[in-house]
ROSE-4610 file (N, C-alpha, C; in Angstrom, 1 decimal, always signed):
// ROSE-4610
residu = [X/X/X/X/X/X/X/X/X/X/X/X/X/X/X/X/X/X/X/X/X/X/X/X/X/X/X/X/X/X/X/X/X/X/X/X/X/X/X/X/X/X/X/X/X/X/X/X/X/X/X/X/X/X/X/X/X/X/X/X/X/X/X/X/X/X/X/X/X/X/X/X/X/X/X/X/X/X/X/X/X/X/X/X/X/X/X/X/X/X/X/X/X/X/X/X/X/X/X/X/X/X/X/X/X/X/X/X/X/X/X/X/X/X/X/X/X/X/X/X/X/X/X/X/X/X/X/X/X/X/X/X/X/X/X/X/X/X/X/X/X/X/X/X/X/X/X/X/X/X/X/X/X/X/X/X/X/X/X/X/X/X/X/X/X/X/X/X/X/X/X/X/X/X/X/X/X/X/X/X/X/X/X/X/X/X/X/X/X/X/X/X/X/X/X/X/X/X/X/X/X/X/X/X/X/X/X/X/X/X/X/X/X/X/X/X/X/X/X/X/X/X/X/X/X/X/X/X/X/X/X/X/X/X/X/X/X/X/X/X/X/X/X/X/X/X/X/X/X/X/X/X/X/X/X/X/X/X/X/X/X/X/X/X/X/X/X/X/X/X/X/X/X/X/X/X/X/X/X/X/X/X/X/X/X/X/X/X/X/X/X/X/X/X/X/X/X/X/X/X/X/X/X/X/X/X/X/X/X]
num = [1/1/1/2/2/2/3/3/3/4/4/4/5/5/5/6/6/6/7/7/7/8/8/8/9/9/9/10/10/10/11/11/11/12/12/12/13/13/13/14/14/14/15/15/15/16/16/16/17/17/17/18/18/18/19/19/19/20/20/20/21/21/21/22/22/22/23/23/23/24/24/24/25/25/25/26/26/26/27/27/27/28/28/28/29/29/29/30/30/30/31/31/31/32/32/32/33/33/33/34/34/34/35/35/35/36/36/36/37/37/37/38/38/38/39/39/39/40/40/40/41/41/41/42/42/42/43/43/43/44/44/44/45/45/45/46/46/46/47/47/47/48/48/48/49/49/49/50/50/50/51/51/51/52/52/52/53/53/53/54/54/54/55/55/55/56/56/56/57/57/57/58/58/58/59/59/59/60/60/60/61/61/61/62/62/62/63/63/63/64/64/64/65/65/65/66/66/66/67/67/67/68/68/68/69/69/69/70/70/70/71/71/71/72/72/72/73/73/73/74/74/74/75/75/75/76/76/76/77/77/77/78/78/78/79/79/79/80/80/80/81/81/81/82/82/82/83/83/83/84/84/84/85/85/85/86/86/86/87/87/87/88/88/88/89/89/89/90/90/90/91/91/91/92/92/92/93/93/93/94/94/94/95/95/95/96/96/96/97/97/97/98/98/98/99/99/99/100/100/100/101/101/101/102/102/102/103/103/103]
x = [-15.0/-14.7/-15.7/-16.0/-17.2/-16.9/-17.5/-17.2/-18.2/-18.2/-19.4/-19.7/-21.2/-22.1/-21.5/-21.5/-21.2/-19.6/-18.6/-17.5/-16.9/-18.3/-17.8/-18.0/-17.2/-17.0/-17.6/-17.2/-18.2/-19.1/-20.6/-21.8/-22.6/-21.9/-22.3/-21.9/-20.6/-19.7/-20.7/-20.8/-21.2/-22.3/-23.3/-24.7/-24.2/-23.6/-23.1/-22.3/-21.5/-20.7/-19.6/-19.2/-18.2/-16.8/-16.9/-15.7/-16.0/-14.9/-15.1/-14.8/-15.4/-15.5/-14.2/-13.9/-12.1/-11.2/-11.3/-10.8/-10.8/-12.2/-12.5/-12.1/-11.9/-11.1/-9.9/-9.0/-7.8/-7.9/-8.6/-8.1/-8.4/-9.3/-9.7/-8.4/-8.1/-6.9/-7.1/-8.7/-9.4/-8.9/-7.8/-6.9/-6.3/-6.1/-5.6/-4.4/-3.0/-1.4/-1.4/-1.0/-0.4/+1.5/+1.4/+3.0/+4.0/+4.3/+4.9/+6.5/+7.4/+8.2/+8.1/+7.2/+6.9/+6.3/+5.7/+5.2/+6.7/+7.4/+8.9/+9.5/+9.7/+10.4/+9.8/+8.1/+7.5/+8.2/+8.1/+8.6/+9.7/+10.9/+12.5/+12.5/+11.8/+11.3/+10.6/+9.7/+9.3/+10.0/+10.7/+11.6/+12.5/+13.8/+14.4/+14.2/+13.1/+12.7/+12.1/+12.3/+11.4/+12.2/+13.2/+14.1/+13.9/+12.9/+12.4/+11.7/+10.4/+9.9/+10.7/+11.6/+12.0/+13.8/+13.9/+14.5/+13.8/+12.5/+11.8/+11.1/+10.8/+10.4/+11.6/+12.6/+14.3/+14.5/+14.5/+14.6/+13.5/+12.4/+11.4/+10.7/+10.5/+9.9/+8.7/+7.9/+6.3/+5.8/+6.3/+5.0/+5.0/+6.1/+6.3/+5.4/+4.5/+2.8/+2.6/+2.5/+1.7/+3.2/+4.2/+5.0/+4.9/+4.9/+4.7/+3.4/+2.2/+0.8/+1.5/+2.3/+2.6/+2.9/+4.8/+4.6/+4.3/+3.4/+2.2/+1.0/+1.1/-0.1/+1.1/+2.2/+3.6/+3.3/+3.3/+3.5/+1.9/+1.2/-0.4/-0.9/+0.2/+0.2/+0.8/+2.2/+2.7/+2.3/+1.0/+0.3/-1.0/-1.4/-3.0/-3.5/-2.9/-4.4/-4.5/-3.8/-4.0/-3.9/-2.8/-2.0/-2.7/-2.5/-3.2/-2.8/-3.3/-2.9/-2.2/-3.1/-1.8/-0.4/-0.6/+0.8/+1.5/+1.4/+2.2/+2.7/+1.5/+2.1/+3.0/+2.9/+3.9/+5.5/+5.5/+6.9/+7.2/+6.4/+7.1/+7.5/+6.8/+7.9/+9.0/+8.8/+10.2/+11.4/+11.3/+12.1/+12.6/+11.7/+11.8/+12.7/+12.8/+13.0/+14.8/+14.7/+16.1/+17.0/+16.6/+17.2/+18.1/+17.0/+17.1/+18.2/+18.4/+18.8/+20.7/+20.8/+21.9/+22.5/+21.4/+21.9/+22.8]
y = [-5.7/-7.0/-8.0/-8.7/-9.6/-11.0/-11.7/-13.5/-14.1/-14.8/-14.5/-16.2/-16.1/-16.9/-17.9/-18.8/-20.3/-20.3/-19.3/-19.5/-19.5/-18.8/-18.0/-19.1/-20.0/-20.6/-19.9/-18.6/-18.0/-18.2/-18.1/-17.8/-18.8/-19.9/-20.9/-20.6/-20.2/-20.1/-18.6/-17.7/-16.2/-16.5/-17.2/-17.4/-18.2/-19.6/-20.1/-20.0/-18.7/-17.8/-18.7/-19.4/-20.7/-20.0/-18.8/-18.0/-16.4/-16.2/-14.8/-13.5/-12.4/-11.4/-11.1/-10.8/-10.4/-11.1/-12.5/-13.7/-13.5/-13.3/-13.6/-12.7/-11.3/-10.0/-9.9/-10.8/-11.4/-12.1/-13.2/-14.4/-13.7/-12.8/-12.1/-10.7/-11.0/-10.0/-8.7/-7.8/-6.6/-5.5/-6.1/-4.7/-3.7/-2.6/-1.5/-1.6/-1.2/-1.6/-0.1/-0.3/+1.6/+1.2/+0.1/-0.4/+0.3/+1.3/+2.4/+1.7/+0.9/+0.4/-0.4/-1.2/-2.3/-1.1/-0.3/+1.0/+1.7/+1.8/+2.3/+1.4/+0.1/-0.7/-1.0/-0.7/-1.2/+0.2/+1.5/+2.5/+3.0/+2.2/+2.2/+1.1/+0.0/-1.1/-0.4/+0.3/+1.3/+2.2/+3.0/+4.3/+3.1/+2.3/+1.8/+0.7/+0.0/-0.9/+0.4/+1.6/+2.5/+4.0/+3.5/+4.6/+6.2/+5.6/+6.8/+7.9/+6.7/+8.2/+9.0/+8.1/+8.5/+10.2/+9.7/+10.8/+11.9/+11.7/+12.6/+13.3/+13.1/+13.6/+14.4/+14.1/+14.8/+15.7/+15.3/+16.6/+17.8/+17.5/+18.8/+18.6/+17.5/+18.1/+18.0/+18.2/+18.3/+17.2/+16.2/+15.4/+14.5/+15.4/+15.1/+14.3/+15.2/+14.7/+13.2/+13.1/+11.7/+11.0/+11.1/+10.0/+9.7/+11.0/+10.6/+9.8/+10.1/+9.2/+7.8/+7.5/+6.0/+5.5/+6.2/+5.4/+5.1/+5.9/+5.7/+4.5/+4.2/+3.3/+2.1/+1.9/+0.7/+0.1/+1.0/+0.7/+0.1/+0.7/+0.3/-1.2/-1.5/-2.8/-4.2/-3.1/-4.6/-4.8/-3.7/-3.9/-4.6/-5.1/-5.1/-4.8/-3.3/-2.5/-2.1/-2.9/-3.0/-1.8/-0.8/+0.0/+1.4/+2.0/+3.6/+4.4/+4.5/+5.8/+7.5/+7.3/+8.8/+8.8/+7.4/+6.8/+6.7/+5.8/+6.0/+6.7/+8.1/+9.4/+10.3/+10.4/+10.7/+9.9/+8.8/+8.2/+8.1/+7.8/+8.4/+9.4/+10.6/+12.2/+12.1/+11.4/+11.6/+10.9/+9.6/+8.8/+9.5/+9.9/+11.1/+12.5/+12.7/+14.2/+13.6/+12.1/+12.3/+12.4/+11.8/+11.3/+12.9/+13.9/+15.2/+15.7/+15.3/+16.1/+15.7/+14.3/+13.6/+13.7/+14.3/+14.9/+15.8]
z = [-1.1/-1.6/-1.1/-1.7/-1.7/-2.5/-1.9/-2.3/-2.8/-4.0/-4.2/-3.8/-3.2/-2.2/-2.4/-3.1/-3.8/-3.2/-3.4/-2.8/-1.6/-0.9/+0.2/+1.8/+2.5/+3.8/+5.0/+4.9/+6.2/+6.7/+5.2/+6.4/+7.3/+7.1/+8.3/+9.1/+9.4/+10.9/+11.0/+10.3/+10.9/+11.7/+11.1/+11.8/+13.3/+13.2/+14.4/+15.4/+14.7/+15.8/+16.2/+15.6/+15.4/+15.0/+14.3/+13.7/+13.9/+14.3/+15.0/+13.4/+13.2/+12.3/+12.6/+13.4/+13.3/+12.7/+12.5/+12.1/+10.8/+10.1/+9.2/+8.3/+8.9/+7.8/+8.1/+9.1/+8.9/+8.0/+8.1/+6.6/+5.5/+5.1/+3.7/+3.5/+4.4/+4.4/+4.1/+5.0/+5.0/+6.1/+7.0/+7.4/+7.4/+7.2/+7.0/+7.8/+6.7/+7.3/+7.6/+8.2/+9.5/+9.8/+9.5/+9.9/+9.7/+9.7/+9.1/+8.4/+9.1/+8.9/+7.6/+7.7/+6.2/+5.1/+5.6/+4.2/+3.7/+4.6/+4.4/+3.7/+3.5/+3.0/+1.7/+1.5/+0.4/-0.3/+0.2/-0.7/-1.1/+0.0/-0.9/-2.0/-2.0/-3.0/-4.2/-4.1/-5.5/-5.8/-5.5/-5.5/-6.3/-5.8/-6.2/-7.7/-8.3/-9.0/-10.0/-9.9/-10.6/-10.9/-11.7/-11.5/-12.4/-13.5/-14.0/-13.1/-12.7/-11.8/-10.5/-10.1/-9.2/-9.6/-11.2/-11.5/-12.1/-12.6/-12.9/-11.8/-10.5/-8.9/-8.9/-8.8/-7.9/-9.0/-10.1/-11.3/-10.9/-10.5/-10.4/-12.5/-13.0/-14.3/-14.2/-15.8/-15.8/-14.9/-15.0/-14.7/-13.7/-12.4/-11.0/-10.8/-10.6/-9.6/-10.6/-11.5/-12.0/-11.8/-11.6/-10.8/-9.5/-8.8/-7.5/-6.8/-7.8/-7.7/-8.2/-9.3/-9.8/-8.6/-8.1/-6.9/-5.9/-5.4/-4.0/-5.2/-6.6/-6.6/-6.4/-7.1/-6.7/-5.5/-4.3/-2.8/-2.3/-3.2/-2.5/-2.9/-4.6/-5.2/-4.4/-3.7/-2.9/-1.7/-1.3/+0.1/-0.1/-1.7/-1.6/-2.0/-1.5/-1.6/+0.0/+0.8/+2.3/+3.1/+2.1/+3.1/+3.4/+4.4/+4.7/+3.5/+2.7/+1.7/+2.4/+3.4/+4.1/+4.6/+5.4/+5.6/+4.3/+3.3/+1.9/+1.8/+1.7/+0.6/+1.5/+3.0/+3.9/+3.5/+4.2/+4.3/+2.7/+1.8/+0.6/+0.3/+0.6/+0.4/+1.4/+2.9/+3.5/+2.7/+1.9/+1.3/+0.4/-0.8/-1.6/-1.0/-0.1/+0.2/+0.6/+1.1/+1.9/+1.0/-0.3/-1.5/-2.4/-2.5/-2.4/-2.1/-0.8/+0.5/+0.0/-0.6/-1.0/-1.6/-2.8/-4.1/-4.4]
């Protein structure tokens, strides 16, 4: 992600050391979410708002997999982009699997 020059507030403070780099991929919002709890909540939020793929997963039909990728891209949509992709696709099969388990 990149700003382009004319928009971008940083590079005065970068050179003057006036604003710290950590700061600064806080405000650009360049962190990687590991928060496991908020990835759990973004993925009962996609599971739930998405009821097709989530009966087409629990059925076992053709096209499991390109649902289960939809909603790991759902969960990555209401993080950003922010969130760990391994974490996702973990606590989404556990959410997935409890659902299963209910059935």
């Amino acid at each position: 992600m990149s700003i382009p020059r004319d928009d971008n507030p940083y590079p005065k403070h970068l050179s003057d050391g006036s604003v710290s780099p950590i700061w600064i991929a806080h405000d650009l919002n360049l962190f990687i979410v590991k928060d496991e709890k908020q990835i759990r909540e973004w993925a009962t939020t996609a599971i739930d708002f998405n009821p097709k793929a989530k009966f087409i997963i629990l059925n076992g039909e053709k096209k499991k997999d390109k649902s289960f990728d939809f909603l790991v891209g759902k969960i990555m949509q209401q993080s950003n982009g922010n969130a760990d992709p391994a974490i996702v696709k973990e606590i989404l099969q556990n959410e997935l699997d409890k659902l299963t388990i209910r059935k």
